[in-house]
Every structure is written in structure tokens, then in C-alpha cells.
DSSP file (Angstrom, degrees, kcal/mol; ACC not computed):
  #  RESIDUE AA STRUCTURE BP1 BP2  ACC     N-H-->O    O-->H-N    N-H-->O    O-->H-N    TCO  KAPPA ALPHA  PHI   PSI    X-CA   Y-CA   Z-CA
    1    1 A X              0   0    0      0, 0.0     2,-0.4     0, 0.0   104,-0.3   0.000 360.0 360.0 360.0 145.3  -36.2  -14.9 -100.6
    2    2 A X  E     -A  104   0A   0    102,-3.6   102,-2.9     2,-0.1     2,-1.1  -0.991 360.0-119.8-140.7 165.8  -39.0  -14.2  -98.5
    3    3 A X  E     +A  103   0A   0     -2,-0.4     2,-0.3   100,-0.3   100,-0.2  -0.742  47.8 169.2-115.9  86.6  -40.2  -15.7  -94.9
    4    4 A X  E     -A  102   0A   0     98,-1.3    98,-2.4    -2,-1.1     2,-0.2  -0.828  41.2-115.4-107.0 154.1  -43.7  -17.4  -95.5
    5    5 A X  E  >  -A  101   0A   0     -2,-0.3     4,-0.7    96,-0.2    96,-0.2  -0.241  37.6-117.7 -73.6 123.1  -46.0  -19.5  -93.8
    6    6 A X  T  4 S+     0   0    0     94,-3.0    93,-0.2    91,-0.3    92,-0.1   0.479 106.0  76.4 -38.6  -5.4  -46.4  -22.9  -95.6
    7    7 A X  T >4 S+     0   0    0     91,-0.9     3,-4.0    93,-0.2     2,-0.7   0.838  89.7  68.1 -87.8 -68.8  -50.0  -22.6  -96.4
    8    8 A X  T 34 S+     0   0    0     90,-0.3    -2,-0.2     1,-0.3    -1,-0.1   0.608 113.8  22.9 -44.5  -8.0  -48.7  -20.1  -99.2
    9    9 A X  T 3< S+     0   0    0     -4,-0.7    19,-1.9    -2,-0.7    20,-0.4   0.344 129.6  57.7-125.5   0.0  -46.9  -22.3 -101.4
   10   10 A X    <   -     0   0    0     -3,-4.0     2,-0.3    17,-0.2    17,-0.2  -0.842  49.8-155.5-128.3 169.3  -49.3  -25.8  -99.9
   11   11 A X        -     0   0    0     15,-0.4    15,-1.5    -2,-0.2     2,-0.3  -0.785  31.8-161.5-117.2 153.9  -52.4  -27.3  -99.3
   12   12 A X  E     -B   25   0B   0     -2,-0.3     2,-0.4    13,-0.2    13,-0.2  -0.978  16.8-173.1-150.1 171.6  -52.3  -29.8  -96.4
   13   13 A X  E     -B   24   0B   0     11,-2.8    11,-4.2    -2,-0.3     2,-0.2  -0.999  12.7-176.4-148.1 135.4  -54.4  -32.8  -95.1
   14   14 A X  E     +B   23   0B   0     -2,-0.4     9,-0.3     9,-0.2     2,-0.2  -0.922   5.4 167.8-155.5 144.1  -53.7  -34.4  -92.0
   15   15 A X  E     -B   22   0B   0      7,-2.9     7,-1.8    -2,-0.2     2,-0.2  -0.849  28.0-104.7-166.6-148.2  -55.3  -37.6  -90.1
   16   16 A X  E     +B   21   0B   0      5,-0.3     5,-0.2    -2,-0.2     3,-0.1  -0.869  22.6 173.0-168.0 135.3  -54.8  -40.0  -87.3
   17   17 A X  S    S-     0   0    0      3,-1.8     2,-0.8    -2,-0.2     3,-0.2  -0.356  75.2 -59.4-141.5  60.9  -53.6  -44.2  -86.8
   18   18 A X  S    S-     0   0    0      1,-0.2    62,-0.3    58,-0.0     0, 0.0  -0.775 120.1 -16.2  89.8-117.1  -53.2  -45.3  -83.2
   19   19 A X  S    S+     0   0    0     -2,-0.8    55,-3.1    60,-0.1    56,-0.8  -0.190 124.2  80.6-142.4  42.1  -50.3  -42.7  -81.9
   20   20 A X  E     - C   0  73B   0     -3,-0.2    -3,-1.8    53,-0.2     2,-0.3  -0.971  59.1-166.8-132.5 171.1  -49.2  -41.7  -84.9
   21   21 A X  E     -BC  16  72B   0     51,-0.9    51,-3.2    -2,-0.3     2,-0.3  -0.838  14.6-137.5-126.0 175.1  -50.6  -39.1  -87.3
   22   22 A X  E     -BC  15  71B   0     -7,-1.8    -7,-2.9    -2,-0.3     2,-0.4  -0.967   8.3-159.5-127.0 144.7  -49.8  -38.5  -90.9
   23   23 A X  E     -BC  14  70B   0     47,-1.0    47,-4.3    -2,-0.3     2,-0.3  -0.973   6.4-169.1 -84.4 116.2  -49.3  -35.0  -92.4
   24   24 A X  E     -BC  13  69B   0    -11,-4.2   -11,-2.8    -2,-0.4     2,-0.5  -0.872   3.7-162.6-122.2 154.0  -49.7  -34.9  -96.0
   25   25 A X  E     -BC  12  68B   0     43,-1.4    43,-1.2    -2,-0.3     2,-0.4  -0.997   7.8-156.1-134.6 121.7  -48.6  -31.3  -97.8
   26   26 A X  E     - C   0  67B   0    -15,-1.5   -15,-0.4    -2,-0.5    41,-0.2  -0.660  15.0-123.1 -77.9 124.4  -49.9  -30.8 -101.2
   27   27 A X        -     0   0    0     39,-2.0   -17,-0.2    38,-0.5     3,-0.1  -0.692   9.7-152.6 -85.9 153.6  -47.9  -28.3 -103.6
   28   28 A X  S    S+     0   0    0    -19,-1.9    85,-0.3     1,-0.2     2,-0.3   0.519  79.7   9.6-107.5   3.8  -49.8  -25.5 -105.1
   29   29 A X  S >> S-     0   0    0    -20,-0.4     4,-2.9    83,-0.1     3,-0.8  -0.980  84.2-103.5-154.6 177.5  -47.8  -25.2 -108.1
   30   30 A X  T 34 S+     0   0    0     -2,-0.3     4,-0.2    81,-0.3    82,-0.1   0.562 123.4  57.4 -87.4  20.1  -44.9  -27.5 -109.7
   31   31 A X  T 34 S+     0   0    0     80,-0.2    -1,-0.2    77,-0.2    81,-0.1   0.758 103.4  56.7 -82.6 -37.0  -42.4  -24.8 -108.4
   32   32 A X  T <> S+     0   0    0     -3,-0.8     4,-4.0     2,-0.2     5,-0.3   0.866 103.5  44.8 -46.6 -65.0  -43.8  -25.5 -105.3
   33   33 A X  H  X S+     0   0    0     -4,-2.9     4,-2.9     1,-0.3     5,-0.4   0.948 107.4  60.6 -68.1 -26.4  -43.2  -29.3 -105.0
   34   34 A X  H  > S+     0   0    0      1,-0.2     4,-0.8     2,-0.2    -1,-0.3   0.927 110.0  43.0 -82.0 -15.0  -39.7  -28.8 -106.2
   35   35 A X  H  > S+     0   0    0      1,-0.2     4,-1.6     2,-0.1    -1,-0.2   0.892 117.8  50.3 -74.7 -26.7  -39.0  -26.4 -103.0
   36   36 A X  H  X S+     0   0    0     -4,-4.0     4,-0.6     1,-0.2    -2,-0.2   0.678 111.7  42.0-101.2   5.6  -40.7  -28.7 -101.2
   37   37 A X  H  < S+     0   0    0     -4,-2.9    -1,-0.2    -5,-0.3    -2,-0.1   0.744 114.4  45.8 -87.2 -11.1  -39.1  -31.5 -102.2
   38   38 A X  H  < S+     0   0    0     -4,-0.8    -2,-0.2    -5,-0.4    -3,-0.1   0.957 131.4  23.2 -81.9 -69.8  -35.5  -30.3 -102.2
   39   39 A X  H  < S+     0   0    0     -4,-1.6     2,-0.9    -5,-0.2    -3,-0.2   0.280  94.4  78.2-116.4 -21.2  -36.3  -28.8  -98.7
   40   40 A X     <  +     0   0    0     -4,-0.6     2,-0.2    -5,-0.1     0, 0.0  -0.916  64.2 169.5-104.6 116.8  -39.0  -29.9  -96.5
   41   41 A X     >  -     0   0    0     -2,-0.9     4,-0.9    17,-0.0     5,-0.1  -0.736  50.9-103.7-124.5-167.7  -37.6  -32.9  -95.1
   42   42 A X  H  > S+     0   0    0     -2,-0.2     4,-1.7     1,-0.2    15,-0.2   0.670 121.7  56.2 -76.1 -19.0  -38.5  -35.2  -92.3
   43   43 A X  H  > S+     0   0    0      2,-0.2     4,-2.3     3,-0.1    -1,-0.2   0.935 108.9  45.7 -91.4 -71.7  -35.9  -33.7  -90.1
   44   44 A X  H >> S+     0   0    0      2,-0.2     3,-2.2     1,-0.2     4,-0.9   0.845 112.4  52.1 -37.7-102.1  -37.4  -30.0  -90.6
   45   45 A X  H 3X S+     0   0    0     -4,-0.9     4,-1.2     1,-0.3    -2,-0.2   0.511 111.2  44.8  -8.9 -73.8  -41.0  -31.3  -89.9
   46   46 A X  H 3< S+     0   0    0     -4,-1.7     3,-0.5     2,-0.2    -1,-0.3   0.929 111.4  53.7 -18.5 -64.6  -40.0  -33.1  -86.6
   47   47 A X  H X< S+     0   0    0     -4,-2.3     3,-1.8    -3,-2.2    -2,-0.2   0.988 114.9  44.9 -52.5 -62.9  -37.9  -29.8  -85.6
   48   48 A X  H 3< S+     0   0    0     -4,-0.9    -1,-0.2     1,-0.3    -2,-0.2   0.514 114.0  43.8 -26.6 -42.4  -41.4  -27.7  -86.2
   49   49 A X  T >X S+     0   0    0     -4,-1.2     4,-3.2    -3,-0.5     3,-0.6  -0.505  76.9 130.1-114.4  36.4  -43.6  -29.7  -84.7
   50   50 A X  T <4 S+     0   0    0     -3,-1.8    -2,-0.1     1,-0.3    -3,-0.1   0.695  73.4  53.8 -61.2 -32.7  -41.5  -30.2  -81.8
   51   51 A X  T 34 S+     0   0    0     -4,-0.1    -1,-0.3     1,-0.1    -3,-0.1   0.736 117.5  39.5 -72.4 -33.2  -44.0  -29.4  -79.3
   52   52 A X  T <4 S+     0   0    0     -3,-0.6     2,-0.7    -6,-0.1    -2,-0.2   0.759 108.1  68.1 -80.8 -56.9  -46.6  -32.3  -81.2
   53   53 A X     <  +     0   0    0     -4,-3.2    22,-0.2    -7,-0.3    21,-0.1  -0.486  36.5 161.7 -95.7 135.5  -44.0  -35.0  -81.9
   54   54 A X  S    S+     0   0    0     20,-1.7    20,-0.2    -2,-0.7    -1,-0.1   0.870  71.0  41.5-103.8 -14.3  -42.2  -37.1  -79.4
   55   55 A X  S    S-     0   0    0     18,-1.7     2,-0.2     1,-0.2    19,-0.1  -0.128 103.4 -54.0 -97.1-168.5  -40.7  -40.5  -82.2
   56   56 A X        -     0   0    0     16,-0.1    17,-0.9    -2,-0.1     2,-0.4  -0.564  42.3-135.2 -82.2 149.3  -39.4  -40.2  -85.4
   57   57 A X  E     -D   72   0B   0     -2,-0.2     2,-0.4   -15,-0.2    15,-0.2  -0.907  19.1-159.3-120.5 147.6  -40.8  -38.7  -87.9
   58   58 A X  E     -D   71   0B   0     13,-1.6    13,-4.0    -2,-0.4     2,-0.4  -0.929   5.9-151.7-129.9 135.0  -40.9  -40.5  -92.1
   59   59 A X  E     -D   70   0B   0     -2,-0.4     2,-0.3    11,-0.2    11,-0.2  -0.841   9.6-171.0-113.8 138.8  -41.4  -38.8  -95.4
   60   60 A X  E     -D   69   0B   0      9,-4.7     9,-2.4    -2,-0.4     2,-0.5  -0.858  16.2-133.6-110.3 144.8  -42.8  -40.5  -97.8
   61   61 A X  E     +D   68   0B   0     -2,-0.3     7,-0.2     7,-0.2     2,-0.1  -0.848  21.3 178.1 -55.6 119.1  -42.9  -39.1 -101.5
   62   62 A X    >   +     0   0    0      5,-1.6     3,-2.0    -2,-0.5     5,-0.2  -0.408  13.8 165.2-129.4  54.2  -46.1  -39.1 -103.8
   63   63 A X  G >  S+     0   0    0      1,-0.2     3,-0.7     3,-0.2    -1,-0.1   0.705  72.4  64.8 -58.0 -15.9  -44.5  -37.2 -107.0
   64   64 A X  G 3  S+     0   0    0      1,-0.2    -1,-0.2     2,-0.1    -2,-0.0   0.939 119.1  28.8 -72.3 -34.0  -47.7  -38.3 -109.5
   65   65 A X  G <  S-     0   0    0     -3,-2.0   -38,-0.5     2,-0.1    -1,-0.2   0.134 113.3-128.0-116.9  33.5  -50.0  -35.9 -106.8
   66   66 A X    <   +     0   0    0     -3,-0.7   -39,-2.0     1,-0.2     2,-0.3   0.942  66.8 118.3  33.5  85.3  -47.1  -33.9 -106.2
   67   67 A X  E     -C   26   0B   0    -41,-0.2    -5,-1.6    -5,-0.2     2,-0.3  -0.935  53.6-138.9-156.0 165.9  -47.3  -34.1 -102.6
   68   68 A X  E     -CD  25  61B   0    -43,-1.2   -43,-1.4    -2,-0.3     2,-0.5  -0.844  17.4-155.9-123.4-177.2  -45.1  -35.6  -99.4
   69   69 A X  E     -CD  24  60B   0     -9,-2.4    -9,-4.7    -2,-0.3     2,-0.5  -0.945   5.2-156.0-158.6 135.3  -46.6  -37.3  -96.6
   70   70 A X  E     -CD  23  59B   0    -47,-4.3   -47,-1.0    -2,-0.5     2,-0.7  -0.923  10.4-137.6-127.2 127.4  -45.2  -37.5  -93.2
   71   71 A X  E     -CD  22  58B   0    -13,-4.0   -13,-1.6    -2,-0.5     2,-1.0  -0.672  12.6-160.3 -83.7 116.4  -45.6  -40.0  -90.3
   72   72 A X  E >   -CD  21  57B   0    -51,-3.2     3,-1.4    -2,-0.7   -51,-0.9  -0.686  13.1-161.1 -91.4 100.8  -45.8  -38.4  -87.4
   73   73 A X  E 3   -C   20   0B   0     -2,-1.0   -18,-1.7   -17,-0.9   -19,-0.2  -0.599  67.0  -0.7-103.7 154.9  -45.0  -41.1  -84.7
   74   74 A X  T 3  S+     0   0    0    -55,-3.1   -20,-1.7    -2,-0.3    -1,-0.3   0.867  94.6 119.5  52.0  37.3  -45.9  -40.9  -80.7
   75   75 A X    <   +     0   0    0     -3,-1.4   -55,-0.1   -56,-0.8    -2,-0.1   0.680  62.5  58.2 -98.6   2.4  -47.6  -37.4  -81.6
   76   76 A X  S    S-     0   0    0    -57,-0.4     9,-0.3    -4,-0.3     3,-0.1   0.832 105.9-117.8 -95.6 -24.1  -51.2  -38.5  -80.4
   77   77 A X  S    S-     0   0    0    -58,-0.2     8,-0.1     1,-0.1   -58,-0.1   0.771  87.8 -33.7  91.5  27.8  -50.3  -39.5  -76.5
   78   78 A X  S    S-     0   0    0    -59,-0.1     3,-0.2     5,-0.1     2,-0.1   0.398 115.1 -60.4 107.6 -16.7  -51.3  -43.1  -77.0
   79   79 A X  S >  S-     0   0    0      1,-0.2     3,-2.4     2,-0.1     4,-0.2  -0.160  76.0 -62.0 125.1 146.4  -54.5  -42.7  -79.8
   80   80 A X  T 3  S+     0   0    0      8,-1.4     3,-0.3   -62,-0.3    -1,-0.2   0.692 136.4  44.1 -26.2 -43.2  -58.0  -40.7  -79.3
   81   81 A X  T 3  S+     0   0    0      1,-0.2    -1,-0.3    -3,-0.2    -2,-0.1   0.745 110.6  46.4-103.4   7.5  -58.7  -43.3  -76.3
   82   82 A X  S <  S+     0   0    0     -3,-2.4     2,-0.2     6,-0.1    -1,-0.2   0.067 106.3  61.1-112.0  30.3  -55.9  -43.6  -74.5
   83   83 A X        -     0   0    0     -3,-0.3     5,-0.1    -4,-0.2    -6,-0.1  -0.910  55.8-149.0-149.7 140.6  -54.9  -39.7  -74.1
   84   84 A X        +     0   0    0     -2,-0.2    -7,-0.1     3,-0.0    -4,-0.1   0.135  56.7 134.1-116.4  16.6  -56.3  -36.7  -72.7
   85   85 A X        -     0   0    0     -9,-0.3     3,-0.5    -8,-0.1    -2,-0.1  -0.195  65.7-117.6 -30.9 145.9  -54.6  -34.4  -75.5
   86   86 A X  S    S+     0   0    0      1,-0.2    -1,-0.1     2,-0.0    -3,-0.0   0.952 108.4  19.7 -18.4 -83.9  -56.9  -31.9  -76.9
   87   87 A X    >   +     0   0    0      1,-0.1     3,-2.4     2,-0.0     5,-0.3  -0.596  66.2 156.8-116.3  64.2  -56.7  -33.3  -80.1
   88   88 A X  T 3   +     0   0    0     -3,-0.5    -8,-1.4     1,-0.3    -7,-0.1   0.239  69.1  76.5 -86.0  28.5  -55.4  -36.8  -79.8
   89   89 A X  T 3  S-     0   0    0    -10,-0.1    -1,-0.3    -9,-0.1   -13,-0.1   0.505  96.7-128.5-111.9  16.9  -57.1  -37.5  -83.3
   90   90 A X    X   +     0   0    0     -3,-2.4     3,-1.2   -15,-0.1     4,-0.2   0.409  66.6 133.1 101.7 -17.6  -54.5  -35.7  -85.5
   91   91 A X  T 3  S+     0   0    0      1,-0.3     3,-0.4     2,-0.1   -77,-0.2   0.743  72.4  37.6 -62.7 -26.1  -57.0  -33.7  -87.2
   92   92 A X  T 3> S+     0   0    0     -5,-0.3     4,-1.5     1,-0.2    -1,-0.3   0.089  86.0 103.7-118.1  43.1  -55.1  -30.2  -86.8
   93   93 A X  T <4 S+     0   0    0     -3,-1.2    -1,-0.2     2,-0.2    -2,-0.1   0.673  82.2  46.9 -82.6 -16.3  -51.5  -31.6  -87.4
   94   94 A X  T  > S+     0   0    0     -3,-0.4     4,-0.6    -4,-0.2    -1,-0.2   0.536 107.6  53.7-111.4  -9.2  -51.2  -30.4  -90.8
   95   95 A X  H  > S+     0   0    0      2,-0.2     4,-0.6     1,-0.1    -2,-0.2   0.770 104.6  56.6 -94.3 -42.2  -52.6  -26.8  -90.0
   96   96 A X  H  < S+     0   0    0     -4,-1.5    -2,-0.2     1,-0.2    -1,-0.1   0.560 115.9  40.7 -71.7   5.7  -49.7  -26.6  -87.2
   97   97 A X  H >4 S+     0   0    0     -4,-0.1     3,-0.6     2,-0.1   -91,-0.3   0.643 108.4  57.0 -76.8 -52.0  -47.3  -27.3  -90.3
   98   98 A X  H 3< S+     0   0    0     -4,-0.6   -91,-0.9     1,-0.2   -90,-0.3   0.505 101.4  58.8 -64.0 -16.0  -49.0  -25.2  -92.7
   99   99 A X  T 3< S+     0   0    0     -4,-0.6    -1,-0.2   -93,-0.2    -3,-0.1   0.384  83.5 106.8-112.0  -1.8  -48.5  -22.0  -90.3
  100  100 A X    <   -     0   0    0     -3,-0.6   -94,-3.0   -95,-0.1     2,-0.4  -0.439  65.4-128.9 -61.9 143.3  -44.6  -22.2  -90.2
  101  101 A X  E     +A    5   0A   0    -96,-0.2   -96,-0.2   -95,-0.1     2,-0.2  -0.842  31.3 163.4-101.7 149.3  -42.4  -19.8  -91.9
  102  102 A X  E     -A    4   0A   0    -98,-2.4   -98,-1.3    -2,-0.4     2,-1.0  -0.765  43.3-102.1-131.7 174.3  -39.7  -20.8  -94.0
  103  103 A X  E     -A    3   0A   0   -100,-0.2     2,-0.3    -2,-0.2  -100,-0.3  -0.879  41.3-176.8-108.1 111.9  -37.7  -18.7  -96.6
  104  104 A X  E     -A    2   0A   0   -102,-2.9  -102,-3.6    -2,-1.0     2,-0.6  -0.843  31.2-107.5-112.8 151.9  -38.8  -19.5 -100.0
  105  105 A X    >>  -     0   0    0     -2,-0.3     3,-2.0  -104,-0.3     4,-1.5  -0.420  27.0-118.4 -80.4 126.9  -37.4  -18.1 -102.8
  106  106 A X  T 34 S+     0   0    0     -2,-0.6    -1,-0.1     1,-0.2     4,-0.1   0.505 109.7  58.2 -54.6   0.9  -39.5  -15.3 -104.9
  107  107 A X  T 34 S+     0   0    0      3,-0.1    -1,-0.2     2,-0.1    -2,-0.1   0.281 107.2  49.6 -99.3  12.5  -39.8  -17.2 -108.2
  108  108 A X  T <4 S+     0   0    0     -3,-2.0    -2,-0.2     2,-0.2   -77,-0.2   0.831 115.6  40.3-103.0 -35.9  -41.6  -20.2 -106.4
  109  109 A X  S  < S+     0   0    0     -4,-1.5    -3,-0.2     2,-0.2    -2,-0.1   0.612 113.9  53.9-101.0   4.2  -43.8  -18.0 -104.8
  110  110 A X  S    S+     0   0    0      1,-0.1    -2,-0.2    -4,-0.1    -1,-0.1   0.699 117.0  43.2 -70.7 -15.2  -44.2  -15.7 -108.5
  111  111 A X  S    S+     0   0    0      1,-0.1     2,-0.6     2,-0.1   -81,-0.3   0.617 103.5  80.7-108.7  -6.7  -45.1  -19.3 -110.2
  112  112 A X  S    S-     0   0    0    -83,-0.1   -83,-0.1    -4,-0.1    -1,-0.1  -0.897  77.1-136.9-113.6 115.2  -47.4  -20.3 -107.2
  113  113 A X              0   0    0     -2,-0.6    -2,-0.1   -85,-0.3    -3,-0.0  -0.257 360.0 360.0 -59.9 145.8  -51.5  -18.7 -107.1
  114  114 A X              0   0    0   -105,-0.0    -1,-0.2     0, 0.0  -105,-0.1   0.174 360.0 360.0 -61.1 360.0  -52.7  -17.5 -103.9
């Protein structure tokens, strides 16, 4: 096991509905998605982004582009015109995911390119 940041074993892509966002996490290898499917759940993501999200947050599965996607809800402060958040379009929700560490197991990140 080792304790890395979430970019090493993802890609992520992040965007913006009212006052919610979605965070979508990409695998970089199929070793990848099966850690992150066993293991990144909606529950972790919430906990993570604790400072970002104030609702619930729902993970959706996309196994064909090996991917999850999470709805981030009440994380924008009311949407890009009703907030005086930074960034109340979403845009860097998936980079404040992507820079957590987790403990991933060393054959996930031997089977996954930098």
C-alpha cells in the first residue's frame, strides 16, 4: 500500500448545474477503476470535500468509460449568480478530489502509467 493523491491512479472532469456540481473521475488503467470502484464511494467523496459540500452527495457508475460520476449537491452556494463563492461554477471540484490521498495498493499503481 502506498498513500497517493488521486490524480495518480485518475483523470477528473468536473462542471456546474444550479447548486450542484458533478465530479466525474476517470480511471487510468482497468486496475484503476476496479479500486475505484470497490472504494471511492459517495460517502468518501462527501467526507473529502467536506469543506465544498453542504447536501448529499450521488455516485453514479459509467463502467463502458470506466469512470464514476458524482453529484455534488448544495456545493455552489446557490449557482454562479446567486453566490459570492470564488468559484461558484464548479470548475475546480474535481481537482480538489484529485489531490487527496488515499492508500492504494502497489499492484494498482504497478498496472497504472504516470
Amino acid at each position: 500500500m502506498a498513500r497517493v493523491s488521486l490524480e495518480r491512479i485518475a483523470w477528473g472532469r468536473s462542471g456546474d448545474k444550479g447548486e450542484a456540481s458533478n465530479v466525474g473521475v476517470i480511471a487510468r488503467s482497468p486496475a484503476a477503476w476496479e479500486w475505484l470502484r470497490a472504494n471511492l464511494t459517495a460517502e468518501l467523496v462527501a467526507e473529502s470535500l467536506a469543506g465544498i459540500v453542504r447536501g448529499p452527495v450521488v455516485r453514479h457508475e459509467l463502467p463502458n468509460l470506466s469512470a464514476l460520476n458524482f453529484i455534488l449537491h448544495d456545493s455552489l452556494g446557490g449557482g454562479g449568480s446567486a453566490s459570492l463563492l470564488t468559484d461558484a461554477q464548479g470548475k475546480t471540484h474535481a481537482q480538489a478530489l484529485l489531490r487527496v490521498e488515499f492508500e492504494v495498493p502497489g499492484e494498482v499503481l504497478a498496472a497504472t502509467p504516470e
